[in-house]
C-alpha positions in Angstrom: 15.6 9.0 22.9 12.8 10.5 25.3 9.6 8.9 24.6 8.1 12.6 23.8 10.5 12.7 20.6 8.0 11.6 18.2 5.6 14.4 19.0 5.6 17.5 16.7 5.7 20.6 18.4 9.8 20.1 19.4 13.0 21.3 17.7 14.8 18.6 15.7 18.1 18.8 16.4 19.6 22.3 17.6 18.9 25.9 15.4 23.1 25.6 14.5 22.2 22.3 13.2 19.0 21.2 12.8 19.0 17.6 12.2 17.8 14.5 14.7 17.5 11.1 14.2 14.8 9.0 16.5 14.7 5.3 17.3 10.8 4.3 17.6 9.1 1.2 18.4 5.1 0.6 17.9 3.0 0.1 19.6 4.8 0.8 22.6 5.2 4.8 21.2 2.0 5.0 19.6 -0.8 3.2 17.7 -1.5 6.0 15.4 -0.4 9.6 14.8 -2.9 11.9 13.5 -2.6 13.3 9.9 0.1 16.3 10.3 2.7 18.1 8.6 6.2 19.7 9.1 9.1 22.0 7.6 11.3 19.1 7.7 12.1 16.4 5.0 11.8 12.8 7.0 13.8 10.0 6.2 11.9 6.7 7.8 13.3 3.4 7.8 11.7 0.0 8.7 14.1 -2.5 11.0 11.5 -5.0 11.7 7.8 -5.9 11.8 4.7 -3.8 10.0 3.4 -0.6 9.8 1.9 2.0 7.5 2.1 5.6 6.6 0.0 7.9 4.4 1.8 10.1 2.4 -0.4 12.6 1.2 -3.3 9.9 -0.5 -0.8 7.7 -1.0 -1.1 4.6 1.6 2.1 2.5 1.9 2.6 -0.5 3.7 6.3 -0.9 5.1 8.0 -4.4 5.5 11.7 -4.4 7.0 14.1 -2.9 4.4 11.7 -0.8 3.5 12.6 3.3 3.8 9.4 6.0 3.0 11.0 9.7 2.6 8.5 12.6 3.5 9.0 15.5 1.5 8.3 19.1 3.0 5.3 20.1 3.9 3.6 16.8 2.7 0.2 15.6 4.5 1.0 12.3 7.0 0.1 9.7 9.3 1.2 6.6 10.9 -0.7 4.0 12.2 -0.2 0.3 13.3 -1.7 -2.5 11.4 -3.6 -4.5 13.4 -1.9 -7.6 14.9 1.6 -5.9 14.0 4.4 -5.0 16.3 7.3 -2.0 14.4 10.9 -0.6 15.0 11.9 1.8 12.8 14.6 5.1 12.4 13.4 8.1 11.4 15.8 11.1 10.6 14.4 14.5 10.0 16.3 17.5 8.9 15.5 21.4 7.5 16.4 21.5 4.0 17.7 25.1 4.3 19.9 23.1 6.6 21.6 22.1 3.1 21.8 26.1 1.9 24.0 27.4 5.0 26.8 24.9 3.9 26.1 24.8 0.8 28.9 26.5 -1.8 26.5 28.3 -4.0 23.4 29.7 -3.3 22.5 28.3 -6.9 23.4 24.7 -6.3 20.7 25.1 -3.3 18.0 27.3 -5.3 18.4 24.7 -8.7 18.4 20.9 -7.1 16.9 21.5 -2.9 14.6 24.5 -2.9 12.5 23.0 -5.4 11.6 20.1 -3.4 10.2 23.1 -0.6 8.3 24.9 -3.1 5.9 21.9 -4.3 7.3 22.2 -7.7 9.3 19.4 -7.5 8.8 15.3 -6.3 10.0 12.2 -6.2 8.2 9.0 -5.2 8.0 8.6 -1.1 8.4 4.9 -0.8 11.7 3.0 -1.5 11.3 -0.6 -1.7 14.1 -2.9 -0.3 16.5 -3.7 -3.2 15.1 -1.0 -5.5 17.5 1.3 -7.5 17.7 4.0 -5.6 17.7 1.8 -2.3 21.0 0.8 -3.4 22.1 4.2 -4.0 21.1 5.7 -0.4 21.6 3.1 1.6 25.2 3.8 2.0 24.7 7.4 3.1 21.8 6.1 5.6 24.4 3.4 7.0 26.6 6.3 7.7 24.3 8.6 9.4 23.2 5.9 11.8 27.1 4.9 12.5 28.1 8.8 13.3 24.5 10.3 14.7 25.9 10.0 18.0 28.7 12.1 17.2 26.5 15.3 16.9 28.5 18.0 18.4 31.5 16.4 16.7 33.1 15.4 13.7 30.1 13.7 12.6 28.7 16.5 11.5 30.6 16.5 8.1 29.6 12.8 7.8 26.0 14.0 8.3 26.1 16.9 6.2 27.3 15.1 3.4 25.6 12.3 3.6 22.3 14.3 4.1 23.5 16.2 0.8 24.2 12.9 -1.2 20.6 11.6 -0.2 19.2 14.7 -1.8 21.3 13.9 -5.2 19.8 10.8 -5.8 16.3 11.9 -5.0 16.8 14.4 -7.2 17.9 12.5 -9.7 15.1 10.3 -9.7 12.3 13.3 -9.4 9.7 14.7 -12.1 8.3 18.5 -12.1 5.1 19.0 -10.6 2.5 19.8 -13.7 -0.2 21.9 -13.0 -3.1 19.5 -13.5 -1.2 18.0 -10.6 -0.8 21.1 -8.3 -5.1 21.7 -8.7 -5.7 18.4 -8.0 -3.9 18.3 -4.7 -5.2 21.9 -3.9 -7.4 20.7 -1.1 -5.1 19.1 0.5 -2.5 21.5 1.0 -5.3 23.8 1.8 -6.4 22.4 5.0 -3.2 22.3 6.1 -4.0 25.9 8.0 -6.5 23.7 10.3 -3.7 20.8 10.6 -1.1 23.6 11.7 -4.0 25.3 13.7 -4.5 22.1 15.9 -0.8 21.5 16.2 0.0 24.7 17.7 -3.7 25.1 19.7 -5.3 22.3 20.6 -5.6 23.4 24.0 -8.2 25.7 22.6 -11.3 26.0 22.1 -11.6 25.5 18.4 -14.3 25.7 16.2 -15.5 24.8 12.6 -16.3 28.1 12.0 -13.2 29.7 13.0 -11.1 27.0 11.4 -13.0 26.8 8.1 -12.1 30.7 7.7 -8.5 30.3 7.7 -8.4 27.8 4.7 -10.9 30.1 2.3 -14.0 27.7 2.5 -17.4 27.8 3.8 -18.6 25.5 7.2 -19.7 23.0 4.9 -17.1 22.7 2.4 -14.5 22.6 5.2 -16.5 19.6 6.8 -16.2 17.5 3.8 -13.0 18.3 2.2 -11.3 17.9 5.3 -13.2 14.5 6.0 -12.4 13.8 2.2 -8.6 14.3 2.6 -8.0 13.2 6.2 -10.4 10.2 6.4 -11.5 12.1 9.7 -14.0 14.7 10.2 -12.3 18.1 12.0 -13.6 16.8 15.2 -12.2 13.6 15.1 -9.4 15.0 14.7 -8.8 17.4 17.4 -9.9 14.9 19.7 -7.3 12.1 18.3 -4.7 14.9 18.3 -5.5 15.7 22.5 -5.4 12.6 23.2 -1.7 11.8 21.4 -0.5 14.5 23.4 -2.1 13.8 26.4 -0.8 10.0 26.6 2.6 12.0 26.3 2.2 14.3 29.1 1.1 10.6 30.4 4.0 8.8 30.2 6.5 11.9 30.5 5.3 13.3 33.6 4.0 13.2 37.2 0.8 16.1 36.7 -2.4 15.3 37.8 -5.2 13.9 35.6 -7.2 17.0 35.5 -4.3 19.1 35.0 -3.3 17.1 31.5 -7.0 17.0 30.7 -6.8 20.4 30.8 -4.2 21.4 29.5 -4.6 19.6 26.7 -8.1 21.1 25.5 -10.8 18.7 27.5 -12.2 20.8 30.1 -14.1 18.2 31.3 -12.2 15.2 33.1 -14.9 13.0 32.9 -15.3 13.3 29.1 -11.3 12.9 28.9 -11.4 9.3 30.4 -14.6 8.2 27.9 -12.1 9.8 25.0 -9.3 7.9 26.1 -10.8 5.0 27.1 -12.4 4.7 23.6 -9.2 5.2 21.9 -6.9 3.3 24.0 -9.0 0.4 25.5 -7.6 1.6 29.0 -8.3 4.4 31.5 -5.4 7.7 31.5 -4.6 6.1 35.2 -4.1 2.6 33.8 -1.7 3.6 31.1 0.6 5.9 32.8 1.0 2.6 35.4 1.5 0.7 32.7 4.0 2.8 30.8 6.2 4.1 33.7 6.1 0.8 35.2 4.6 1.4 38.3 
Protein backbone atom coordinates (compact mmCIF):
# COMPACT_ATOMS: atom_id res chain seq x y z
CA UNK A 1 0.00 0.00 0.00
CA UNK A 2 1.26 3.63 -1.08
CA UNK A 3 1.09 5.98 1.75
CA UNK A 4 -1.33 8.22 -0.56
CA UNK A 5 -4.05 5.37 -0.31
CA UNK A 6 -6.03 6.78 2.43
CA UNK A 7 -6.68 9.96 0.67
CA UNK A 8 -10.04 10.47 -1.17
CA UNK A 9 -9.85 11.64 -4.51
CA UNK A 10 -8.41 7.91 -5.90
CA UNK A 11 -10.15 5.00 -7.48
CA UNK A 12 -10.67 2.01 -5.19
CA UNK A 13 -9.88 -0.77 -6.82
CA UNK A 14 -10.21 -0.85 -10.78
CA UNK A 15 -13.68 0.36 -12.73
CA UNK A 16 -14.03 -3.78 -13.72
CA UNK A 17 -13.86 -4.27 -10.07
CA UNK A 18 -14.04 -1.71 -7.86
CA UNK A 19 -13.07 -3.00 -4.54
CA UNK A 20 -9.59 -2.18 -2.42
CA UNK A 21 -8.57 -3.14 0.80
CA UNK A 22 -5.82 -0.73 2.74
CA UNK A 23 -3.58 -1.57 5.60
CA UNK A 24 -3.19 1.82 7.82
CA UNK A 25 -1.26 2.63 10.84
CA UNK A 26 -1.75 6.00 12.97
CA UNK A 27 -0.19 8.28 13.51
CA UNK A 28 2.32 7.46 11.15
CA UNK A 29 -0.62 7.98 8.08
CA UNK A 30 -2.42 10.65 9.80
CA UNK A 31 -3.55 12.27 13.05
CA UNK A 32 -6.92 13.24 11.78
CA UNK A 33 -8.87 13.16 8.51
CA UNK A 34 -11.27 15.84 7.95
CA UNK A 35 -15.01 15.21 7.99
CA UNK A 36 -15.78 13.65 4.23
CA UNK A 37 -17.85 11.38 2.46
CA UNK A 38 -17.77 8.82 -0.45
CA UNK A 39 -19.90 6.41 -2.91
CA UNK A 40 -18.33 3.57 -1.31
CA UNK A 41 -19.54 1.40 1.69
CA UNK A 42 -16.25 1.08 4.15
CA UNK A 43 -15.63 -1.82 6.10
CA UNK A 44 -12.91 -0.68 9.01
CA UNK A 45 -11.39 -3.03 11.28
CA UNK A 46 -9.23 -2.33 14.48
CA UNK A 47 -5.89 -4.78 14.83
CA UNK A 48 -4.43 -2.96 17.63
CA UNK A 49 -4.27 0.22 19.74
CA UNK A 50 -7.08 3.27 19.79
CA UNK A 51 -8.74 5.38 17.59
CA UNK A 52 -11.99 7.07 16.84
CA UNK A 53 -14.34 7.69 14.04
CA UNK A 54 -17.50 9.87 13.71
CA UNK A 55 -20.06 8.39 11.85
CA UNK A 56 -22.42 10.97 11.01
CA UNK A 57 -23.02 12.47 14.98
CA UNK A 58 -22.32 9.31 16.18
CA UNK A 59 -18.68 9.21 17.88
CA UNK A 60 -17.21 5.74 18.45
CA UNK A 61 -14.27 4.82 20.07
CA UNK A 62 -12.53 1.53 18.56
CA UNK A 63 -10.51 -0.97 20.76
CA UNK A 64 -8.85 -4.08 18.82
CA UNK A 65 -11.64 -6.46 17.60
CA UNK A 66 -13.58 -3.80 17.01
CA UNK A 67 -15.00 -3.30 13.13
CA UNK A 68 -17.14 0.26 12.27
CA UNK A 69 -18.94 -0.11 8.71
CA UNK A 70 -19.59 3.21 6.80
CA UNK A 71 -22.62 3.20 4.92
CA UNK A 72 -22.82 5.29 1.56
CA UNK A 73 -22.71 8.59 1.47
CA UNK A 74 -22.53 8.85 5.34
CA UNK A 75 -20.69 12.04 7.04
CA UNK A 76 -16.93 10.88 8.57
CA UNK A 77 -13.84 11.46 10.23
CA UNK A 78 -11.01 9.85 11.91
CA UNK A 79 -8.84 11.13 14.37
CA UNK A 80 -6.23 9.84 16.90
CA UNK A 81 -6.86 9.91 20.57
CA UNK A 82 -4.33 11.48 22.23
CA UNK A 83 -1.55 9.37 23.63
CA UNK A 84 -2.79 6.41 21.30
CA UNK A 85 -0.87 4.61 18.54
CA UNK A 86 -3.58 2.42 15.66
CA UNK A 87 -3.41 -0.33 12.97
CA UNK A 88 -6.30 -1.01 11.33
CA UNK A 89 -7.82 -2.67 7.66
CA UNK A 90 -10.14 -0.84 5.92
CA UNK A 91 -11.96 -2.35 2.75
CA UNK A 92 -14.11 -0.20 0.58
CA UNK A 93 -16.21 -1.25 -2.20
CA UNK A 94 -19.14 0.33 -4.71
CA UNK A 95 -22.28 -1.24 -3.90
CA UNK A 96 -23.47 -1.33 -7.56
CA UNK A 97 -20.41 -3.42 -7.49
CA UNK A 98 -22.97 -6.08 -5.96
CA UNK A 99 -25.71 -5.34 -8.99
CA UNK A 100 -23.35 -6.25 -12.01
CA UNK A 101 -22.98 -9.84 -10.59
CA UNK A 102 -25.81 -10.03 -9.04
CA UNK A 103 -28.66 -12.66 -10.61
CA UNK A 104 -31.54 -10.40 -10.40
CA UNK A 105 -31.78 -6.96 -10.74
CA UNK A 106 -34.53 -7.33 -7.83
CA UNK A 107 -32.41 -9.13 -5.34
CA UNK A 108 -30.09 -5.83 -5.81
CA UNK A 109 -33.00 -3.09 -5.90
CA UNK A 110 -34.92 -5.01 -2.58
CA UNK A 111 -31.90 -5.84 0.01
CA UNK A 112 -28.52 -3.30 -1.49
CA UNK A 113 -29.96 -0.22 -3.19
CA UNK A 114 -31.75 0.66 -0.22
CA UNK A 115 -28.76 1.03 1.89
CA UNK A 116 -27.67 3.86 -1.22
CA UNK A 117 -30.81 5.58 -1.08
CA UNK A 118 -30.82 6.67 2.82
CA UNK A 119 -33.92 4.63 3.29
CA UNK A 120 -32.32 2.02 4.88
CA UNK A 121 -29.53 1.49 8.05
CA UNK A 122 -28.07 -0.52 10.26
CA UNK A 123 -25.88 0.41 13.29
CA UNK A 124 -22.03 1.47 12.15
CA UNK A 125 -20.15 0.00 15.00
CA UNK A 126 -19.72 -3.78 15.73
CA UNK A 127 -18.42 -4.59 18.97
CA UNK A 128 -15.89 -7.54 19.41
CA UNK A 129 -17.97 -10.67 20.18
CA UNK A 130 -21.35 -9.10 19.28
CA UNK A 131 -23.88 -11.07 17.18
CA UNK A 132 -23.33 -9.95 14.17
CA UNK A 133 -19.38 -9.86 14.77
CA UNK A 134 -19.74 -13.51 14.84
CA UNK A 135 -21.63 -13.62 11.77
CA UNK A 136 -19.17 -11.39 9.47
CA UNK A 137 -16.09 -12.24 10.77
CA UNK A 138 -15.78 -15.23 8.71
CA UNK A 139 -16.35 -13.45 5.37
CA UNK A 140 -13.79 -10.58 6.65
CA UNK A 141 -11.21 -13.43 7.48
CA UNK A 142 -11.64 -14.49 3.98
CA UNK A 143 -11.27 -11.26 2.13
CA UNK A 144 -8.09 -10.53 3.98
CA UNK A 145 -6.64 -14.25 3.16
CA UNK A 146 -7.53 -13.77 -0.86
CA UNK A 147 -7.23 -9.69 -1.29
CA UNK A 148 -4.03 -10.35 -2.77
CA UNK A 149 -5.36 -12.44 -5.36
CA UNK A 150 -7.25 -9.52 -7.08
CA UNK A 151 -6.84 -10.20 -10.68
CA UNK A 152 -7.49 -13.84 -9.85
CA UNK A 153 -9.59 -16.33 -8.46
CA UNK A 154 -10.10 -14.27 -5.50
CA UNK A 155 -12.41 -12.45 -6.90
CA UNK A 156 -15.30 -15.00 -6.43
CA UNK A 157 -14.11 -15.21 -2.77
CA UNK A 158 -14.41 -11.43 -2.59
CA UNK A 159 -17.56 -11.09 -4.37
CA UNK A 160 -19.19 -13.46 -2.22
CA UNK A 161 -17.99 -12.65 0.67
CA UNK A 162 -18.67 -8.88 0.05
CA UNK A 163 -22.38 -10.21 -0.81
CA UNK A 164 -22.65 -12.33 2.53
CA UNK A 165 -21.50 -9.14 4.63
CA UNK A 166 -24.37 -7.22 3.00
CA UNK A 167 -26.94 -10.15 4.19
CA UNK A 168 -26.31 -9.92 7.62
CA UNK A 169 -26.30 -6.14 7.71
CA UNK A 170 -29.27 -6.36 6.25
CA UNK A 171 -30.67 -8.55 8.39
CA UNK A 172 -29.89 -6.58 11.27
CA UNK A 173 -31.19 -3.03 9.66
CA UNK A 174 -34.45 -0.81 10.37
CA UNK A 175 -36.18 1.60 7.71
CA UNK A 176 -35.30 5.11 7.92
CA UNK A 177 -38.64 6.97 9.32
CA UNK A 178 -39.17 10.27 8.25
CA UNK A 179 -38.79 12.13 11.59
CA UNK A 180 -35.37 10.59 11.10
CA UNK A 181 -34.65 11.66 7.44
CA UNK A 182 -35.58 15.74 8.62
CA UNK A 183 -33.59 15.53 11.43
CA UNK A 184 -30.43 14.58 9.59
CA UNK A 185 -31.36 17.01 6.76
CA UNK A 186 -28.54 19.36 7.61
CA UNK A 187 -26.23 17.11 7.45
CA UNK A 188 -26.55 15.56 4.32
CA UNK A 189 -27.01 18.96 3.05
CA UNK A 190 -23.72 20.36 3.48
CA UNK A 191 -22.41 17.59 2.03
CA UNK A 192 -22.32 19.84 -1.52
CA UNK A 193 -19.53 22.01 0.41
CA UNK A 194 -17.70 18.67 1.72
CA UNK A 195 -17.74 17.34 -2.05
CA UNK A 196 -16.90 20.94 -3.14
CA UNK A 197 -13.59 20.99 -0.98
CA UNK A 198 -12.78 17.47 -1.98
CA UNK A 199 -12.74 18.03 -5.54
CA UNK A 200 -11.39 22.08 -5.32
CA UNK A 201 -9.55 22.89 -2.64
CA UNK A 202 -6.92 24.21 -4.73
CA UNK A 203 -9.40 27.02 -5.26
CA UNK A 204 -10.25 29.89 -4.09
CA UNK A 205 -13.34 29.10 -2.20
CA UNK A 206 -15.67 31.20 -0.60
CA UNK A 207 -18.58 31.18 2.00
CA UNK A 208 -20.65 32.77 -0.28
CA UNK A 209 -20.20 30.63 -3.22
CA UNK A 210 -20.28 27.53 -1.09
CA UNK A 211 -23.30 28.52 1.04
CA UNK A 212 -25.29 28.76 -2.47
CA UNK A 213 -24.84 25.27 -3.51
CA UNK A 214 -26.41 23.79 -0.28
CA UNK A 215 -29.80 26.19 -0.36
CA UNK A 216 -28.80 28.38 2.74
CA UNK A 217 -27.94 31.83 3.36
CA UNK A 218 -24.02 33.06 4.54
CA UNK A 219 -25.09 32.78 7.94
CA UNK A 220 -27.04 29.69 8.13
CA UNK A 221 -24.26 27.95 6.27
CA UNK A 222 -21.72 29.21 8.95
CA UNK A 223 -23.44 27.62 11.67
CA UNK A 224 -24.98 24.51 10.47
CA UNK A 225 -21.94 23.59 8.99
CA UNK A 226 -19.98 24.46 12.35
CA UNK A 227 -23.00 22.68 14.03
CA UNK A 228 -22.54 19.40 12.05
CA UNK A 229 -18.77 19.26 11.45
CA UNK A 230 -17.55 20.68 14.84
CA UNK A 231 -15.49 23.05 12.37
CA UNK A 232 -16.32 26.28 10.88
CA UNK A 233 -16.07 26.11 6.73
CA UNK A 234 -12.72 27.63 7.07
CA UNK A 235 -11.31 25.38 9.32
CA UNK A 236 -12.05 23.05 7.31
CA UNK A 237 -10.56 23.88 4.00
CA UNK A 238 -7.54 24.64 5.67
CA UNK A 239 -7.38 21.07 7.60
CA UNK A 240 -8.35 19.52 4.27
CA UNK A 241 -4.94 21.48 2.33
CA UNK A 242 -3.01 20.58 4.67
CA UNK A 243 -3.99 16.55 4.67
CA UNK A 244 -3.28 16.75 1.16
CA UNK A 245 -0.40 18.68 1.22
CA UNK A 246 1.49 16.35 3.93
CA UNK A 247 0.71 13.68 1.08
CA UNK A 248 2.17 15.46 -1.78
CA UNK A 249 4.85 15.69 1.26
CA UNK A 250 5.65 12.34 1.85
CA UNK A 251 4.80 11.08 -1.88
CA UNK A 252 6.91 13.27 -3.74
CA UNK A 253 10.06 15.33 -4.54
CA UNK A 254 8.12 19.06 -5.64
CA UNK A 255 9.20 21.96 -4.20
CA UNK A 256 7.57 23.61 -1.13
CA UNK A 257 6.02 26.47 -2.97
CA UNK A 258 4.92 24.26 -5.69
CA UNK A 259 2.73 21.95 -3.03
CA UNK A 260 1.71 25.16 -1.26
CA UNK A 261 0.36 26.01 -4.29
CA UNK A 262 -1.08 23.63 -5.58
CA UNK A 263 -2.81 22.81 -2.84
CA UNK A 264 -4.86 26.17 -2.44
CA UNK A 265 -2.25 28.42 -0.06
CA UNK A 266 -0.92 30.99 -2.28
CA UNK A 267 1.13 32.22 0.16
CA UNK A 268 4.16 29.99 1.33
CA UNK A 269 4.71 31.75 4.25
CA UNK A 270 1.18 31.36 5.57
CA UNK A 271 1.48 27.41 4.52
CA UNK A 272 4.39 26.81 7.00
CA UNK A 273 2.30 28.90 10.08
CA UNK A 274 -0.78 26.37 8.89
CA UNK A 275 1.28 23.51 9.03
CA UNK A 276 3.26 24.19 11.71
CA UNK A 277 0.18 24.80 13.87
CA UNK A 278 -1.31 21.63 12.88
CA UNK A 279 1.55 19.34 12.89
CA UNK A 280 3.98 20.77 15.58
CA UNK A 281 6.69 20.60 12.67
CA UNK A 282 7.76 22.67 9.66
CA UNK A 283 6.56 21.03 5.74
CA UNK A 284 10.68 20.63 5.44
CA UNK A 285 10.95 18.78 8.75
CA UNK A 286 8.23 16.24 8.04
CA UNK A 287 9.00 15.23 4.63
CA UNK A 288 12.75 14.44 6.24
CA UNK A 289 11.17 12.80 8.72
CA UNK A 290 8.80 10.69 6.75
CA UNK A 291 11.03 9.76 3.70
CA UNK A 292 13.76 9.12 6.05
CA UNK A 293 16.16 11.44 4.87
Amino acid sequence: MTREAQFEGIQHGSVEFPFAWYHIRIPEYFLTYPVHWHDEIEIVYCIKGTFENTVGTKVITLNPGDFVIIPPQEIHSNRVIAGHEAEFITILFDLRFIKAHARADSIYNTYIEPFRLLTREFSPYIKKDCPLWHQIMPFYKLINEVHKDINGAGRLAILGSLENIMYFLYQSSQKIDSKRKARDLPMYRIRSAIYKVQNEYFEDLTIKSVSSLCGYSESQFMKVFKETTGQSFNEYLISYRLNKARQMLISSDDKLIDIANSCGFNNQSYFTRAFVKRYQTTPLEYRMQRQGN
